[in-house]
KEKE-3310 file (N, C-alpha, C; in steps of 0.2 Angstrom, whole numbers, plus 5000, padded with zeros to 4 digits):
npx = (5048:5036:5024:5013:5011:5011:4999:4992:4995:4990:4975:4974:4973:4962:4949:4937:4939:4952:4957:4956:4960:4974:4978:4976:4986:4998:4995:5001:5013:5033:5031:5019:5004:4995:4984:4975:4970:4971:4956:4948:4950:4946:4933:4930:4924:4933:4935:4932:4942:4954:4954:4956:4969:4974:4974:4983:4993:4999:4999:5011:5010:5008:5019:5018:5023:5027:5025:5028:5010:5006:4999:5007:5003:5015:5017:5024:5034:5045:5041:5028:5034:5040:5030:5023:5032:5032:5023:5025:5035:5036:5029:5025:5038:5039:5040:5030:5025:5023:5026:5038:5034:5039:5043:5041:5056:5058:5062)
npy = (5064:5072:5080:5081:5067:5063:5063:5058:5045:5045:5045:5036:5027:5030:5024:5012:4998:4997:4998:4987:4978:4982:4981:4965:4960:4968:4959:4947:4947:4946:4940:4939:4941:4929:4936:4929:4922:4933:4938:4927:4928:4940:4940:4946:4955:4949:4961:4972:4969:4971:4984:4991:4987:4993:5006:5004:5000:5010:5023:5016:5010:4994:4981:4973:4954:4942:4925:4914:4911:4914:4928:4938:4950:4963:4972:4987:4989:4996:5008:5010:5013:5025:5034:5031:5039:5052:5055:5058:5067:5079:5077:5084:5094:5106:5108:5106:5099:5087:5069:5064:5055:5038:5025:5008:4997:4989:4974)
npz = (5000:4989:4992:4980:4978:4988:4991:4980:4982:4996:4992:4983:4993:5002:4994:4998:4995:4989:5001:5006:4997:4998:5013:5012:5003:5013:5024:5017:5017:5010:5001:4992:4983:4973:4959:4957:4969:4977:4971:4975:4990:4994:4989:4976:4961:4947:4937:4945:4954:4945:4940:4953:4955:4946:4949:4960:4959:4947:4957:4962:4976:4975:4968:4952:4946:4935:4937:4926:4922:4930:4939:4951:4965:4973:4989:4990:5002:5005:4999:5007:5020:5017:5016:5027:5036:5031:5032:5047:5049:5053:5066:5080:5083:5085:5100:5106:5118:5114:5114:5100:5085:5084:5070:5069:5067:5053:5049)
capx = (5042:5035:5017:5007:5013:5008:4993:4990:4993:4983:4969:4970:4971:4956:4945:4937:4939:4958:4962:4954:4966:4981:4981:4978:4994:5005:4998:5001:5020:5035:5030:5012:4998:4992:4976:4968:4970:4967:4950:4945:4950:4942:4925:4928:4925:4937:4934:4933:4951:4960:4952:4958:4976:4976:4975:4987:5001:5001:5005:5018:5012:5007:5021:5017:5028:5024:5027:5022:5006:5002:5001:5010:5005:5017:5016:5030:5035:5050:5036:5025:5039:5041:5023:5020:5039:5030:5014:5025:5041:5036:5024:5026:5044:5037:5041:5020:5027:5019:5033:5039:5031:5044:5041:5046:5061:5058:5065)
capy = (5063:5076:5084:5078:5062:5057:5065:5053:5038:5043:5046:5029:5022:5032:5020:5005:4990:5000:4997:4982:4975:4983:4977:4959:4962:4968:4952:4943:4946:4948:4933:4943:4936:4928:4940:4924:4921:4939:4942:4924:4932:4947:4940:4952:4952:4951:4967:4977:4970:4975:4992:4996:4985:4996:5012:5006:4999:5015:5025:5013:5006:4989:4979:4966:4950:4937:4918:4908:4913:4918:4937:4940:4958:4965:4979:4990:4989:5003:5016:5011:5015:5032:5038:5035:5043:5056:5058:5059:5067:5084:5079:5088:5097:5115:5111:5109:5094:5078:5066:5061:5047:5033:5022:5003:4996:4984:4969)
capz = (4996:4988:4995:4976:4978:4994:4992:4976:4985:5000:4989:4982:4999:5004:4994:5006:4991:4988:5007:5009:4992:5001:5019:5010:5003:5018:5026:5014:5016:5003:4995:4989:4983:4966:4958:4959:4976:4982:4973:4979:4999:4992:4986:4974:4956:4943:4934:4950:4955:4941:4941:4956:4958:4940:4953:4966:4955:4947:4962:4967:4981:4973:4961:4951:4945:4935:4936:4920:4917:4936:4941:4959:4966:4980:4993:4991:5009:5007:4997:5013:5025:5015:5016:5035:5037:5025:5038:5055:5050:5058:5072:5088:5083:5086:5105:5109:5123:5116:5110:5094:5085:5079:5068:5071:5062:5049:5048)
cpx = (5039:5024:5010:5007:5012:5001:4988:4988:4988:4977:4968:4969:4964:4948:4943:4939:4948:4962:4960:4961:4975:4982:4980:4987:4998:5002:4997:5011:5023:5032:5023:5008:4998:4985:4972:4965:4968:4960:4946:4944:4946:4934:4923:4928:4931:4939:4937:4941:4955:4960:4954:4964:4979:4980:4980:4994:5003:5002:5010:5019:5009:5013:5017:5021:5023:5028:5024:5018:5000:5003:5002:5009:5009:5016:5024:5030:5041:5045:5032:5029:5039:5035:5022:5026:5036:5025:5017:5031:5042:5031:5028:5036:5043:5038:5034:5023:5025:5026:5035:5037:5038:5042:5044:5050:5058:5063:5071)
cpy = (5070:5078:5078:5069:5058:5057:5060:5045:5037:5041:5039:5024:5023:5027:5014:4998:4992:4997:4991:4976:4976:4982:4968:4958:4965:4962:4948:4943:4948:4943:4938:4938:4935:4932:4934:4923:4926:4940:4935:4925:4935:4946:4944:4950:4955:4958:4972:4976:4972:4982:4994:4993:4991:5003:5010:5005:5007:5021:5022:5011:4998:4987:4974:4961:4946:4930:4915:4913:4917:4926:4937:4949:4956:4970:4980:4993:4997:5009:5017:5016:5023:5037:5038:5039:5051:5061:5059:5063:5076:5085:5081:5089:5105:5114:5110:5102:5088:5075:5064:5054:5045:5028:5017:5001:4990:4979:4968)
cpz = (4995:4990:4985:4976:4982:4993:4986:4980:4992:5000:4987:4988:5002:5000:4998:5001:4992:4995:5008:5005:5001:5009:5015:5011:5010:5023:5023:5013:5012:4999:4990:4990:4976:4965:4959:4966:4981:4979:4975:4988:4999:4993:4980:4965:4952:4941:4937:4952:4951:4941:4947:4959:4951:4946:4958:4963:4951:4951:4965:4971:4981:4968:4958:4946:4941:4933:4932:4919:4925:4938:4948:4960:4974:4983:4994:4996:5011:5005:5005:5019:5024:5017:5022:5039:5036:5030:5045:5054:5053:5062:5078:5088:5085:5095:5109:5115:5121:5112:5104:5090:5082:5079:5069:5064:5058:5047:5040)
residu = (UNK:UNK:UNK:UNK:UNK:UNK:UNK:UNK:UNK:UNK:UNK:UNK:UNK:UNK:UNK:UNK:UNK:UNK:UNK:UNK:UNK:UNK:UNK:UNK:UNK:UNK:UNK:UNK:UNK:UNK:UNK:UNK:UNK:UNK:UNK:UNK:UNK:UNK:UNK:UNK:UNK:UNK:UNK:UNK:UNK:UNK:UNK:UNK:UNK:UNK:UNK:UNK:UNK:UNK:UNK:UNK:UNK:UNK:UNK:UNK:UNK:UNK:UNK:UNK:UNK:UNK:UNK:UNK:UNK:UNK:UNK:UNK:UNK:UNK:UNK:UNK:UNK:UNK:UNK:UNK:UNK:UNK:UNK:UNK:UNK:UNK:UNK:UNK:UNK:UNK:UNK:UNK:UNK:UNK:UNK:UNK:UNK:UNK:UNK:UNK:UNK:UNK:UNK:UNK:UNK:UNK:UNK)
# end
């Protein structure tokens, strides 16, 4: 992954409604959620969800499906896997003693 790229999607993780949307979605599983369904979880108003699933589907760590006439966002679980790959893939290699972080296997 390239350095601008993460540094985009961290920034839109670094928002508090942005990360509140996106942990919804990672427990809300593969399956997602319906927009309807997450900005009633949310409390959140319409407007403000699209505005900012607008910001995360365009850095790629939201998709979104649609059934009929329903909108399904999902959390792209392999982008995720990349990014926190991205943030540990050279801690403590320079030899300073502390261990390696490893990340758990996904099912």
């Amino acid at each position: 992954m390239k350095l601008d790229l993460a540094a985009a999607r961290l920034e839109a993780l670094g928002n508090p409604t942005r990360l509140k949307i996106y942990r919804a979605l990672v427990r809300a599983g593969e399956e997602g959620l319906p927009v309807g369904r997450l900005q009633e979880k949310l409390d959140i108003a319409a407007s403000t969800l699209s505005h900012h699933l607008k910001t995360l589907v365009s850095v790629e760590l939201v998709t979104q499906t649609r059934e009929g006439t329903t909108l399904i966002c999902h959390t792209n679980y392999d982008l995720m896997r990349k990014l926190l790959e991205y943030l540990v893939a050279e801690c403590c290699v320079e030899g300073s003693g502390c261990p390696p972080v490893r990340l758990p296997k996904v099912a």
